[in-house]
gemmi code that builds the backbone of each chain (N, CA, C; Angstrom):
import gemmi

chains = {
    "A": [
        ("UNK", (80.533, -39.213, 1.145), (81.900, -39.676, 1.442), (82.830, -38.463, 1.551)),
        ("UNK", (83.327, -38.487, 2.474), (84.693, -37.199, 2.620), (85.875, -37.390, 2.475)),
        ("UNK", (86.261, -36.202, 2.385), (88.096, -36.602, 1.460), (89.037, -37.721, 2.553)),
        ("UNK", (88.677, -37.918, 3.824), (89.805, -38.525, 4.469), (89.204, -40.531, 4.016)),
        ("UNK", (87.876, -40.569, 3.823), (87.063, -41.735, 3.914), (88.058, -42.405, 1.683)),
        ("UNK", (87.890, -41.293, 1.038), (88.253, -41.453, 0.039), (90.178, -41.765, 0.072)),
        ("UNK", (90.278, -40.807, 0.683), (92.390, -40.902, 0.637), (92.021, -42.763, 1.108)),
        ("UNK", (91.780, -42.915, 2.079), (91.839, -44.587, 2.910), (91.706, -45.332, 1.916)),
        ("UNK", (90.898, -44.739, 0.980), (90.207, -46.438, -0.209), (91.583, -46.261, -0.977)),
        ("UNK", (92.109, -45.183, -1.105), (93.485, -45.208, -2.067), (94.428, -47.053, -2.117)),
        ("UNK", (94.029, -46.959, -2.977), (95.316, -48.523, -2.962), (96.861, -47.957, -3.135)),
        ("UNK", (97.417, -47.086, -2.785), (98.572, -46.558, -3.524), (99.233, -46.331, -1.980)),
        ("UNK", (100.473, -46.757, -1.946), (101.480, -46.039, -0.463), (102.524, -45.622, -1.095)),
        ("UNK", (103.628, -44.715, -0.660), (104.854, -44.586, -0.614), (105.637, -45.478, -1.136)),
        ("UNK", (106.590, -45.089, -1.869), (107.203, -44.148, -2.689), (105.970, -43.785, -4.308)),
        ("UNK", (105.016, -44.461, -3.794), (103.796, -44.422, -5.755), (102.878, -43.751, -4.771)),
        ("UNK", (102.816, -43.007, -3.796), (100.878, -41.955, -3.353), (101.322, -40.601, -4.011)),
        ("UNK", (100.728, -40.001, -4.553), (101.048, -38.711, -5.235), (99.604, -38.015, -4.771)),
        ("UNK", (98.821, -38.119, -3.978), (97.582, -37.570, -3.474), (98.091, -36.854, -2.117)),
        ("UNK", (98.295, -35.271, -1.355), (98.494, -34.771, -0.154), (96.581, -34.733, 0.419)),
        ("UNK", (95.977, -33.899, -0.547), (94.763, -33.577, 0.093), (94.062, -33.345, -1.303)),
        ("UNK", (92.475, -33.517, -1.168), (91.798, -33.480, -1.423), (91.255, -31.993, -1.219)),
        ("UNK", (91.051, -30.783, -1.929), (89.991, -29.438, -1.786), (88.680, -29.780, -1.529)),
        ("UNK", (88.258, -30.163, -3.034), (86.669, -30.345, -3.420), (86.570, -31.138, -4.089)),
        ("UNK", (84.806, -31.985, -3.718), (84.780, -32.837, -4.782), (83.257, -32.803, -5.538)),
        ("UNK", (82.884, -33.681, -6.207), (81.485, -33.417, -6.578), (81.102, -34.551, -7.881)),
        ("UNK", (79.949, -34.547, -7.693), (79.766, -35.313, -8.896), (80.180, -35.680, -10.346)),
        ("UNK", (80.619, -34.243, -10.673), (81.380, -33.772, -11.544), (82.918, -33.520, -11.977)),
        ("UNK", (83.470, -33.346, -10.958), (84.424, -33.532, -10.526), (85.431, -33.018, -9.333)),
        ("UNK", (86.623, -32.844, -9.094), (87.392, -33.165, -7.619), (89.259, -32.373, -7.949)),
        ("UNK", (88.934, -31.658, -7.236), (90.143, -30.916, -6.796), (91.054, -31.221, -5.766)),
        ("UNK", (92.129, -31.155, -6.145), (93.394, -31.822, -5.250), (94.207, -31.376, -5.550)),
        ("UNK", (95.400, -31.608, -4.249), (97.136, -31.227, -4.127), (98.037, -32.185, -3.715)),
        ("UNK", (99.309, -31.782, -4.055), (100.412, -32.720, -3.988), (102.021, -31.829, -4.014)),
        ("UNK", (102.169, -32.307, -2.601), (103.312, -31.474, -2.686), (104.607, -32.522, -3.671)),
        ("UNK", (105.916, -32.059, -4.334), (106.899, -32.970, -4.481), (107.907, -32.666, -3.835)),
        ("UNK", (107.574, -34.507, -2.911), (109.273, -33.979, -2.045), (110.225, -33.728, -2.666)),
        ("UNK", (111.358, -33.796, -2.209), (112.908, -33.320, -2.346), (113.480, -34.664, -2.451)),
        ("UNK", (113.105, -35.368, -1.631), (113.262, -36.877, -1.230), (112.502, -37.951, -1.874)),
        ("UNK", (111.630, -37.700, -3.037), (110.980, -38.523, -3.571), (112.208, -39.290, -4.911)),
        ("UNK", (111.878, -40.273, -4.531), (113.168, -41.504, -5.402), (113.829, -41.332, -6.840)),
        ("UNK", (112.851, -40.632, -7.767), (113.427, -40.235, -9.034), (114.008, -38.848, -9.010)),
        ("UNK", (114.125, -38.268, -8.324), (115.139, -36.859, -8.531), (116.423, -37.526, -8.658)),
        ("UNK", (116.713, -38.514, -8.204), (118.205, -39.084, -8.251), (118.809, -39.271, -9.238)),
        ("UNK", (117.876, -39.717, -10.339), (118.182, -40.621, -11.825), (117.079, -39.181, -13.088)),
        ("UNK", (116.705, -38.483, -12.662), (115.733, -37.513, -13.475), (116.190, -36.061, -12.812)),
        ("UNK", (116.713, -35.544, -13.696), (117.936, -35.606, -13.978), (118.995, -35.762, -13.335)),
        ("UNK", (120.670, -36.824, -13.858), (121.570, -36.607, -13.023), (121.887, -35.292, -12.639)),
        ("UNK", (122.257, -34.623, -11.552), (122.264, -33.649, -11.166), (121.654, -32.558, -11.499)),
        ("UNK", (119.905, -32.370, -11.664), (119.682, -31.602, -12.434), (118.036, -32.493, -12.222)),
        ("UNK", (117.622, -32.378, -10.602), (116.357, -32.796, -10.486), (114.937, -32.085, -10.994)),
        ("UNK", (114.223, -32.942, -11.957), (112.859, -32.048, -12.435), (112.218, -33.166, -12.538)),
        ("UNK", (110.729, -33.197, -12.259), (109.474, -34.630, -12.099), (109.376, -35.068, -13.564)),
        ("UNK", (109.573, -36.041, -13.655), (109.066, -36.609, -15.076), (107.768, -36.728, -15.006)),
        ("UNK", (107.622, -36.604, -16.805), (106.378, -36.397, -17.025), (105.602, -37.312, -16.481)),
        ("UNK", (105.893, -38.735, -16.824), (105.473, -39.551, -16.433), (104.480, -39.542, -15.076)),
        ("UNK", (105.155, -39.657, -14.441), (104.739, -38.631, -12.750), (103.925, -38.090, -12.514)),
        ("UNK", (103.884, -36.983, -12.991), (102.966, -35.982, -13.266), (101.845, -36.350, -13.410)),
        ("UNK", (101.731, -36.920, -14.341), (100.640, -38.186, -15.422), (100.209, -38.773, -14.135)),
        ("UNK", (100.866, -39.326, -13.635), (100.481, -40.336, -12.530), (99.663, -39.565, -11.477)),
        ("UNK", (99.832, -38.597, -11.190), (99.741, -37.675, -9.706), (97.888, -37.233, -10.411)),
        ("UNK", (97.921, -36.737, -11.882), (97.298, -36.446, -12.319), (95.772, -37.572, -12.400)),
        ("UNK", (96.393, -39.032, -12.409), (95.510, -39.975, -12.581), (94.701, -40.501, -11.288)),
        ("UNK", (95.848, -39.958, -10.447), (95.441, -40.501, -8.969), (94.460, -39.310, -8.244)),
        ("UNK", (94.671, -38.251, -8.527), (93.622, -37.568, -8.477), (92.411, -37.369, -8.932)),
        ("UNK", (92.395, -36.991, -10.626), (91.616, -36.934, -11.644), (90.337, -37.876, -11.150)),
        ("UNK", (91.315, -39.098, -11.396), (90.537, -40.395, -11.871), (90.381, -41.107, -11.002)),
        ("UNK", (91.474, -41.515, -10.522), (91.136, -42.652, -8.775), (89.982, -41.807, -8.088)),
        ("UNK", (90.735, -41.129, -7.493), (90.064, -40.207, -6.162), (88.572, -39.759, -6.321)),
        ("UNK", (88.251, -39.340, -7.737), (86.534, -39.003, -8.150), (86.021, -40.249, -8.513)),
        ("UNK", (87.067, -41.158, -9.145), (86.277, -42.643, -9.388), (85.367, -43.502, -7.952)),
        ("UNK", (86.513, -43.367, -6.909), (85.979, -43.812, -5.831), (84.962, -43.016, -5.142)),
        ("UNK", (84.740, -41.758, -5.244), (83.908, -41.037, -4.640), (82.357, -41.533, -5.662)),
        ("UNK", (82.797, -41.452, -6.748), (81.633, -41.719, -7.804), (81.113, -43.276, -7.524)),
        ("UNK", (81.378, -43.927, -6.848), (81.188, -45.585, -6.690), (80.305, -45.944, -5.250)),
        ("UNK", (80.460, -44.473, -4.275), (80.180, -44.162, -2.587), (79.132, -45.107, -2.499)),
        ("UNK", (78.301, -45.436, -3.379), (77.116, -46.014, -2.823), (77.168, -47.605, -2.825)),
        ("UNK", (78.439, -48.087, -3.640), (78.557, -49.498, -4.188), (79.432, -50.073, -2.554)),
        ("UNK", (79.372, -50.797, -2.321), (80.147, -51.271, -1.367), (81.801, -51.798, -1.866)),
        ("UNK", (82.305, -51.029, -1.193), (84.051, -51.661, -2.007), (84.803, -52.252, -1.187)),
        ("UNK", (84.969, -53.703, -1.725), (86.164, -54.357, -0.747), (87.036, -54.562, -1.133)),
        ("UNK", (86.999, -54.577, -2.421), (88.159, -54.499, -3.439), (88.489, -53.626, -4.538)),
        ("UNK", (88.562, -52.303, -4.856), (89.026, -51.547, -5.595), (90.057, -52.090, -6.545)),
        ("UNK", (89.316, -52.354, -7.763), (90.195, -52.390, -8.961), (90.104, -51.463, -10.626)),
        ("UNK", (91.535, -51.220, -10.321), (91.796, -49.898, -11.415), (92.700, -50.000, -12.415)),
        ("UNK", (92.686, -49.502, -13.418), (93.375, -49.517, -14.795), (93.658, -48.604, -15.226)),
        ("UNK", (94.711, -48.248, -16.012), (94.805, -46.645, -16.519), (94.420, -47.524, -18.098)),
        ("UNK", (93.262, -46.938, -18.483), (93.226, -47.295, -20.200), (93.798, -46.184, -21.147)),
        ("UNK", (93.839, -45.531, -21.038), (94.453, -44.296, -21.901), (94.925, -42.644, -21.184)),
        ("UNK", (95.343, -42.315, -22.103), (95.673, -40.875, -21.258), (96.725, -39.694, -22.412)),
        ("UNK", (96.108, -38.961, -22.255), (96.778, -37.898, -23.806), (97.110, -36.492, -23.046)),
        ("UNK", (98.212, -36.201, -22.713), (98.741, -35.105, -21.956), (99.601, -34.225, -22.270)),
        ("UNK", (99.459, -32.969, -22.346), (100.213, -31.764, -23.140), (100.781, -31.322, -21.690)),
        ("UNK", (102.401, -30.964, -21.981), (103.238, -30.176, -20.859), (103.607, -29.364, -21.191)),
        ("UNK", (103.463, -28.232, -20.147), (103.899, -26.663, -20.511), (105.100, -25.930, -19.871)),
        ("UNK", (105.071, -26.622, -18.472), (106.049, -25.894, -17.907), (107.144, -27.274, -16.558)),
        ("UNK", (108.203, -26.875, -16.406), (108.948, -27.663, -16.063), (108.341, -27.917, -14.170)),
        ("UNK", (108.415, -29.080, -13.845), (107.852, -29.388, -12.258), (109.175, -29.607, -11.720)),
        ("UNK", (109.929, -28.425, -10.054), (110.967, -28.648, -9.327), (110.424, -29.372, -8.399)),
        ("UNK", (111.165, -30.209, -7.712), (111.396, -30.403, -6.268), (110.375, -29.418, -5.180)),
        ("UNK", (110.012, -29.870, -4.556), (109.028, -28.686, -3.391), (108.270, -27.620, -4.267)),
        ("UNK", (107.821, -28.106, -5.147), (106.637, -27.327, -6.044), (105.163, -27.802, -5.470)),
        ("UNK", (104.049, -27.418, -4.918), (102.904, -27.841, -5.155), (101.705, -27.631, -5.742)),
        ("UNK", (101.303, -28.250, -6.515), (100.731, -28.702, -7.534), (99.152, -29.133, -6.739)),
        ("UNK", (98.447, -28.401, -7.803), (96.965, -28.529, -7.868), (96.295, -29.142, -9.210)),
        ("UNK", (95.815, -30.180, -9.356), (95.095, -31.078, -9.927), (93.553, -30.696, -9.716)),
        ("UNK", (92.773, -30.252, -11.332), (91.943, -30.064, -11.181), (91.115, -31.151, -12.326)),
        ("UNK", (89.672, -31.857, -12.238), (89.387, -32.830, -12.764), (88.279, -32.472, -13.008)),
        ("UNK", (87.676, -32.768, -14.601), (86.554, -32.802, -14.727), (85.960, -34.047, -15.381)),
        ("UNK", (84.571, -34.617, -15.041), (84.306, -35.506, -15.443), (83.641, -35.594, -16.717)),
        ("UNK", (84.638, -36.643, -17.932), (83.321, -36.226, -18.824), (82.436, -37.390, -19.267)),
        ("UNK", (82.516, -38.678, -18.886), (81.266, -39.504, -18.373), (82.047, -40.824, -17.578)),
        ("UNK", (80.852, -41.404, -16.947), (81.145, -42.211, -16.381), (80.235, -43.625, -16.628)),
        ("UNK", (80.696, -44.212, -17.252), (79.569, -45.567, -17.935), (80.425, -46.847, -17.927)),
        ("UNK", (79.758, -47.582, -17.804), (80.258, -49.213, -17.823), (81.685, -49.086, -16.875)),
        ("UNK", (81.584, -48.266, -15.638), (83.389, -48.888, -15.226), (84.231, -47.882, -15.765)),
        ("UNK", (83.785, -47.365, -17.244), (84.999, -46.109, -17.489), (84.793, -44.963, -17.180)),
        ("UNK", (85.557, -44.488, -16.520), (85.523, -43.406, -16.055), (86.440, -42.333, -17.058)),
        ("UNK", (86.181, -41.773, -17.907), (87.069, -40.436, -18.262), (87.004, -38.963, -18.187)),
        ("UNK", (88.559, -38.678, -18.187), (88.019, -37.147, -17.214), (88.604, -35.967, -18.044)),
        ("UNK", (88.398, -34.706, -18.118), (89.713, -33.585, -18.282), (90.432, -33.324, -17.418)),
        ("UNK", (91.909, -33.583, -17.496), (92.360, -32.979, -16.169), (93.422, -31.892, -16.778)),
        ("UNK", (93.562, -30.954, -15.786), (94.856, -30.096, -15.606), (95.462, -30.362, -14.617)),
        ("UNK", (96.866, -29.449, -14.414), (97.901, -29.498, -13.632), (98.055, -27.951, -13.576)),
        ("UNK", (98.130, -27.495, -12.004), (98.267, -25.914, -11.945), (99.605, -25.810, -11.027)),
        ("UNK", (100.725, -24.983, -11.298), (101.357, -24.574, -10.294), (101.108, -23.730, -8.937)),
        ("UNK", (101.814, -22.984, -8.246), (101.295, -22.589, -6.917), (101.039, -20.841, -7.716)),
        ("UNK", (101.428, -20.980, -8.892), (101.103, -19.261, -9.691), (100.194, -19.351, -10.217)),
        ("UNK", (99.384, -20.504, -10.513), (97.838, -20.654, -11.037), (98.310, -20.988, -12.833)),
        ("UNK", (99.734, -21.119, -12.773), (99.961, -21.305, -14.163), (99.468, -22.633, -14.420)),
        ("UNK", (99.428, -22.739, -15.935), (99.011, -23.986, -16.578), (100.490, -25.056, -16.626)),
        ("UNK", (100.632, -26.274, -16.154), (101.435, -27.285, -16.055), (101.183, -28.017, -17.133)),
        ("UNK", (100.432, -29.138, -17.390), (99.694, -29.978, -18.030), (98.251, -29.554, -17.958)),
        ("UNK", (98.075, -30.246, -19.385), (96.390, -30.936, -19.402), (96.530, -31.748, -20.576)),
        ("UNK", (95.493, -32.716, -20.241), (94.634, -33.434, -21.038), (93.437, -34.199, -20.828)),
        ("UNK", (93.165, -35.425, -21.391), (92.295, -36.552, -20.572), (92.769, -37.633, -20.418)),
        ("UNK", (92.613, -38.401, -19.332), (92.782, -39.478, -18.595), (91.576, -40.153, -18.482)),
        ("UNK", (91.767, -41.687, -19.088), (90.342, -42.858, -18.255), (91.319, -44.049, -18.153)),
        ("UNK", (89.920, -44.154, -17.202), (90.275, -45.896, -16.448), (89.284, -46.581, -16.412)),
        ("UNK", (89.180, -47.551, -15.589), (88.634, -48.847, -15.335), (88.432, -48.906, -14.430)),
        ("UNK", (87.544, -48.541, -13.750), (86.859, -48.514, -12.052), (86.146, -49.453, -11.778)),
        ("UNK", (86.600, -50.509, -11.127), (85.863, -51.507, -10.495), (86.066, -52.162, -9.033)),
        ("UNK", (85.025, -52.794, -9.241), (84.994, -53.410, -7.425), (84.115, -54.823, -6.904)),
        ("UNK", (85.072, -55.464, -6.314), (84.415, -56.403, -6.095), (84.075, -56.512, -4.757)),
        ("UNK", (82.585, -57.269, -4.362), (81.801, -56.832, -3.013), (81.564, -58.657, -2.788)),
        ("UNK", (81.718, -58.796, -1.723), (81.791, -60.029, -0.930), (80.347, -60.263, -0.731)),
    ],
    "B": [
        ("UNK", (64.849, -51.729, -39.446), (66.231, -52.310, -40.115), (66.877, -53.714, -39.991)),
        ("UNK", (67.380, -54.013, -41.422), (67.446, -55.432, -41.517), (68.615, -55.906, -40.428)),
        ("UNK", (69.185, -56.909, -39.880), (69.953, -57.463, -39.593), (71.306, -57.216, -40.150)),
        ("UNK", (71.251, -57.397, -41.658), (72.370, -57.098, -42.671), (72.411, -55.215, -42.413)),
        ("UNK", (71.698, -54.658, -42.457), (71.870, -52.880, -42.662), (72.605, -52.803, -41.129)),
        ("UNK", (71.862, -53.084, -40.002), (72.679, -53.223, -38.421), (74.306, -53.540, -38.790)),
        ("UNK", (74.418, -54.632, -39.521), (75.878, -55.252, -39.400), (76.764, -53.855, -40.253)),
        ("UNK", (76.279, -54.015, -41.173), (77.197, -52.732, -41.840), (77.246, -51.318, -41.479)),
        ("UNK", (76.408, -51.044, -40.303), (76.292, -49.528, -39.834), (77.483, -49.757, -38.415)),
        ("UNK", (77.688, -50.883, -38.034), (77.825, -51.233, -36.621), (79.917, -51.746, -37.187)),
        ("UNK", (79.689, -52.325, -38.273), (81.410, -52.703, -38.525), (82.409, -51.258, -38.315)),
        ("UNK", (82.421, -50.756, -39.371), (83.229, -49.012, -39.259), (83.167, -48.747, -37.759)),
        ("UNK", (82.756, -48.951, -37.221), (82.727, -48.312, -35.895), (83.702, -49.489, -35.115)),
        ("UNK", (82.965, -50.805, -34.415), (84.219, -52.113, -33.892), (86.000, -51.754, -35.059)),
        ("UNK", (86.119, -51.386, -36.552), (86.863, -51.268, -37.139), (87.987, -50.203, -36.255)),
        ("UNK", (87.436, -48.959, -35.963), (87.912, -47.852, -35.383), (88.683, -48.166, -34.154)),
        ("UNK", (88.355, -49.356, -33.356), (88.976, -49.824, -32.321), (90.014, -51.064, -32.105)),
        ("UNK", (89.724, -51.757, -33.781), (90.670, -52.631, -33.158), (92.673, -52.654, -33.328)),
        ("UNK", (93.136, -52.876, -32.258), (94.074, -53.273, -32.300), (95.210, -53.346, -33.363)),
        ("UNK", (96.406, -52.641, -33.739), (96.917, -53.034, -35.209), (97.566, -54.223, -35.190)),
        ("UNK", (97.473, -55.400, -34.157), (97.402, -56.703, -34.941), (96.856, -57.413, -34.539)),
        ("UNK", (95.491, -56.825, -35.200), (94.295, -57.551, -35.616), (93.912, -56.784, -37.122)),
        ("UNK", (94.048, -57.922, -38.073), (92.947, -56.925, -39.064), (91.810, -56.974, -39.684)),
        ("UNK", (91.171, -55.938, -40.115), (89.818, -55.787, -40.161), (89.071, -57.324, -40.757)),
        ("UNK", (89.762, -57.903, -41.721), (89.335, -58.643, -42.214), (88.961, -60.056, -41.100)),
        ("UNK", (89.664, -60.055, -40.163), (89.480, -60.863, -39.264), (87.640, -60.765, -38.307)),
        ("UNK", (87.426, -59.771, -39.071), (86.045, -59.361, -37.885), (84.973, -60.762, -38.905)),
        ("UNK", (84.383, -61.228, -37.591), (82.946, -61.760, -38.457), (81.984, -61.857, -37.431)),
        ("UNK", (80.654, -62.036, -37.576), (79.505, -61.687, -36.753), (79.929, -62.427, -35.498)),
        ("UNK", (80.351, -63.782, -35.194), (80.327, -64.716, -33.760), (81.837, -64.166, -33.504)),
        ("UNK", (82.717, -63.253, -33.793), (84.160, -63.311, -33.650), (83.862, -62.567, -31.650)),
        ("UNK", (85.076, -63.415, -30.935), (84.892, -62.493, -29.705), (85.241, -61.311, -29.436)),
        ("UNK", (84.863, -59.930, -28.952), (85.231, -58.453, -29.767), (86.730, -58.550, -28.060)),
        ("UNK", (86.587, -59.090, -27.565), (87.976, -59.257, -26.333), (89.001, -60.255, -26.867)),
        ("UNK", (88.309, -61.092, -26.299), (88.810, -62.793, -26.330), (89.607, -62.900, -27.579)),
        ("UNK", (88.921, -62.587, -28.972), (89.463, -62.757, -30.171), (89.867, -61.633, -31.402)),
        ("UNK", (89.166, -60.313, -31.203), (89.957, -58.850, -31.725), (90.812, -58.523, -31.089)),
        ("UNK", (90.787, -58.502, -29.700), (91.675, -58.148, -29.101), (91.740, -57.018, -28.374)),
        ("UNK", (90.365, -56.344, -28.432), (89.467, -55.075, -27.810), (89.857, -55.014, -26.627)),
        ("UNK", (90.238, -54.354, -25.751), (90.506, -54.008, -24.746), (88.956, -53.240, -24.248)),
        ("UNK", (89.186, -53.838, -23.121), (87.410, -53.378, -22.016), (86.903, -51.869, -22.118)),
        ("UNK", (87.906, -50.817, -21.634), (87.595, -49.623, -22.270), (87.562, -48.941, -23.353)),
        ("UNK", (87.699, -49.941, -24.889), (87.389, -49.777, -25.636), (86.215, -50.311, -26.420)),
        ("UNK", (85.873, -51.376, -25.638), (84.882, -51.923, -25.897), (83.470, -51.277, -24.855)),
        ("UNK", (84.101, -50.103, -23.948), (82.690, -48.779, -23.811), (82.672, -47.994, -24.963)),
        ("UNK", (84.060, -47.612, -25.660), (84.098, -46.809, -26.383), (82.542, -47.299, -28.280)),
        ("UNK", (82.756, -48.829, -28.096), (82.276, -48.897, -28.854), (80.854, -48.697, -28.650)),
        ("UNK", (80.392, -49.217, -27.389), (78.966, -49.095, -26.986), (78.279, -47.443, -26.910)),
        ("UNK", (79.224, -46.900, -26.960), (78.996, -45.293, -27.088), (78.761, -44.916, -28.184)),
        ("UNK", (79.416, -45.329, -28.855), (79.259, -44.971, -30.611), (78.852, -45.681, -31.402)),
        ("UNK", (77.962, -46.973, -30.330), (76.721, -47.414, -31.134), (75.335, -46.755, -30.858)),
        ("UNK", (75.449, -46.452, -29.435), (74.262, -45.548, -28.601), (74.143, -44.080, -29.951)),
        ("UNK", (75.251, -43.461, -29.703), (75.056, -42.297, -30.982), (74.592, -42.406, -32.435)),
        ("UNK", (75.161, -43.592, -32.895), (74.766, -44.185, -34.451), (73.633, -44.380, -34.166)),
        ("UNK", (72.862, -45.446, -33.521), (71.717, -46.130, -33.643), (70.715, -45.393, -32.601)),
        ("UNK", (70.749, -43.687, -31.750), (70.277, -43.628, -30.842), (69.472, -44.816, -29.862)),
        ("UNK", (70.044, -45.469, -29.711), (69.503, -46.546, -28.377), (70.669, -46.381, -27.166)),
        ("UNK", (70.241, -46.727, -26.298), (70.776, -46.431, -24.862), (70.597, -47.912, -24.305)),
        ("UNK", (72.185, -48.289, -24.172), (73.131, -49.606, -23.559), (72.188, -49.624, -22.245)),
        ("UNK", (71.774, -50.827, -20.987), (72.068, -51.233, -20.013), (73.248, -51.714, -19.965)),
        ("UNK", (73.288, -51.476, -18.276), (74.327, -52.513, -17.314), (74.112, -54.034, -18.100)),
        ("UNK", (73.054, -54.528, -18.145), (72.524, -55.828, -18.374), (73.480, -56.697, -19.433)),
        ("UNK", (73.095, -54.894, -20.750), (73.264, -55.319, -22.079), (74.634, -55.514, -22.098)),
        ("UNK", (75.357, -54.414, -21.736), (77.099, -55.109, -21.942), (77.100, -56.021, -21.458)),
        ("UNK", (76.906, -56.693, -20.163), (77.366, -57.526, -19.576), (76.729, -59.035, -20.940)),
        ("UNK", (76.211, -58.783, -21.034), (75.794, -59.875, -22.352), (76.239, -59.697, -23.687)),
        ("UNK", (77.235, -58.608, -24.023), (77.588, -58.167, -24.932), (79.384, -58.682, -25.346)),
        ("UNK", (79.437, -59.935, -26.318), (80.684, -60.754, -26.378), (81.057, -60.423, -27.708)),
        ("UNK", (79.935, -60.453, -28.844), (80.388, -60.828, -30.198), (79.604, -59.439, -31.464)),
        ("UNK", (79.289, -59.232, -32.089), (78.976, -58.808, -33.437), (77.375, -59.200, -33.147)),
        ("UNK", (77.593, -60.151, -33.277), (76.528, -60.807, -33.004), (75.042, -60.669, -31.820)),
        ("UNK", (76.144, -60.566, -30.871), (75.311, -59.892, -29.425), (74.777, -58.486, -29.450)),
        ("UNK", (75.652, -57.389, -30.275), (75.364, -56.414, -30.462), (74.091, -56.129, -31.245)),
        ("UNK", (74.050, -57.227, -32.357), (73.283, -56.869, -33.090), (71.948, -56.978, -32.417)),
        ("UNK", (71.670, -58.237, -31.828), (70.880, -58.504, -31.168), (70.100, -57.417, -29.945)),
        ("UNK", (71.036, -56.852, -29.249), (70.711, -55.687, -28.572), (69.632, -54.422, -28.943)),
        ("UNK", (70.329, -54.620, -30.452), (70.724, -52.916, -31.336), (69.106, -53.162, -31.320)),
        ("UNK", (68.232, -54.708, -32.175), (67.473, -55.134, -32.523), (66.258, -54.791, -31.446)),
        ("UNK", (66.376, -55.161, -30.303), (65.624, -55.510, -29.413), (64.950, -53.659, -28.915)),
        ("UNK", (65.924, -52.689, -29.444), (65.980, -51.434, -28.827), (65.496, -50.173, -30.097)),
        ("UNK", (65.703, -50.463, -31.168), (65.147, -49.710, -32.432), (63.889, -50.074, -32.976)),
    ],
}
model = gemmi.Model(1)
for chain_id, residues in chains.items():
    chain = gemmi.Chain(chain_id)
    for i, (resn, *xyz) in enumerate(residues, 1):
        res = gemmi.Residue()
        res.name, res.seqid = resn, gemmi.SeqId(i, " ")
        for name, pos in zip(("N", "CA", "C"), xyz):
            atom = gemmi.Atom()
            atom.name, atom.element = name, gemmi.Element(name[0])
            atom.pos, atom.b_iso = gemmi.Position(*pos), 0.0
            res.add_atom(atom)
        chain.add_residue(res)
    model.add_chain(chain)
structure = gemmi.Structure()
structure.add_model(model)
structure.setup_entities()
C-alpha cells in the first residue's frame, strides 16, 4: 500500500486532516508531515492575539499519523470498507511552543499491534530536528468488510 | 493449576484496570469484564497481555473473541497451561 492509497482511507477532512504527506512507512513504523496553516480555525481563540497550536492538536496531528496512518497500512491485507477508530489513551510530554507555518515531522514507532490495539511511540520534530513532543498513543483499529 | 490458584493469579491484574467507579469488590467469576466492570476494549487487550506474561500462554483471535467474563478467562488460561 502507498502513501497516496493510505492518505484516501483517512476518514478525516478539513478543518480536523492534520496529515500533508506521508515520508516512510513500514511495518514498524511511519514517518510524516504537516504543515500549520495560518488559516487553520483555532489560532483565532488559541491565543487571543497571540496564535500558538494547542496541545491538544498536536496530540491529534500526532495520532493521525502515529496511529491512523500505520494502523491502516498495518490492516493492507484486510479488506476495509469501513474504517473504525478510537483514540484509547495517549500520554504526551511538550517541549517547545508550535507557530503558525511551522512544519512538523511526526515520527512513529510501533510497539505492538494485537487484538485491534494498536500502540505506538510517537514524537513531534520541528523543521530544526528539535524535539516538540513525545509520548505514546493507542487506539482501536477496526474494520468492517461487507 | 487449580481453577482457584488461576482465579487469584488472574484478579490483581482485571483489578489494575478497572474503572474508579467500579470497585474491586464488585469483581466475581461470571461478572461481564465490559458490559458490567466497565473495562473499556483496549483495556481489556491490556489485560490479555498481562495474562499472556503471568501465565506465559499466548491469546488467539478466537480466544478474545470468546473472552466476556473471569470465567472465560479462566477457561482459556486452562485449556493453554
Amino acid at each position: 500500500m502507498n502513501q497516496s492509497e493510505i492518505l484516501a482511507k483517512l476518514p478525516y477532512s478539513k478543518p480536523f486532516l492534520f496529515v500533508d504527506e506521508l515520508v516512510s512507512i513500514s511495518e514498524d513504523g511511519i514517518e510524516g508531515v504537516y504543515i500549520f496553516k495560518p488559516s487553520e480555525f483555532y489560532y483565532e481563540g488559541h491565543f487571543k492575539d497571540r496564535p500558538v497550536t494547542p496541545g491538544v492538536i498536536l496530540t491529534e496531528c500526532m495520532a493521525q499519523i502515529g496511529v491512523v496512518c500505520l494502523g491502516i497500512f498495518l490492516l493492507k491485507n484486510e479488506p476495509i470498507e469501513e474504517l473504525q477508530i478510537a483514540l484509547s489513551s495517549h500520554q504526551i510530554d511538550f517541549y517547545k511552543p508550535v507557530f503558525p507555518k511551522e512544519k512538523m515531522t511526526v515520527v512513529s514507532e510501533k510497539v505492538y499491534f494485537r487484538f485491534q490495539k494498536l500502540k505506538c511511540s510517537v514524537k513531534m520534530l520541528n523543521e530544526q530536528n528539535e524535539l516538540v513532543a513525545k509520548g505514546t498513543i493507542s487506539g482501536m483499529i477496526n474494520h468492517t468488510s461487507h | 493449576m487449580t481453577t482457584e490458584q488461576i482465579y487469584v493469579k488472574l484478579l490483581p491484574i482485571v483489578k489494575t484496570y478497572l474503572p474508579e467507579d467500579v470497585a474491586a469488590d464488585e469483581i466475581n467469576p461470571d461478572s461481564d469484564l465490559t458490559g458490567e466492570l466497565n473495562i473499556n476494549s483496549a483495556h481489556l487487550v491490556d489485560i490479555v497481555l498481562d495474562v499472556e506474561d503471568a501465565f506465559e500462554v499466548e491469546f488467539a483471535n478466537e480466544d478474545m473473541e470468546s473472552l466476556r467474563t473471569l470465567n472465560d478467562a479462566i477457561a482459556i488460561i486452562h485449556k493453554k497451561i
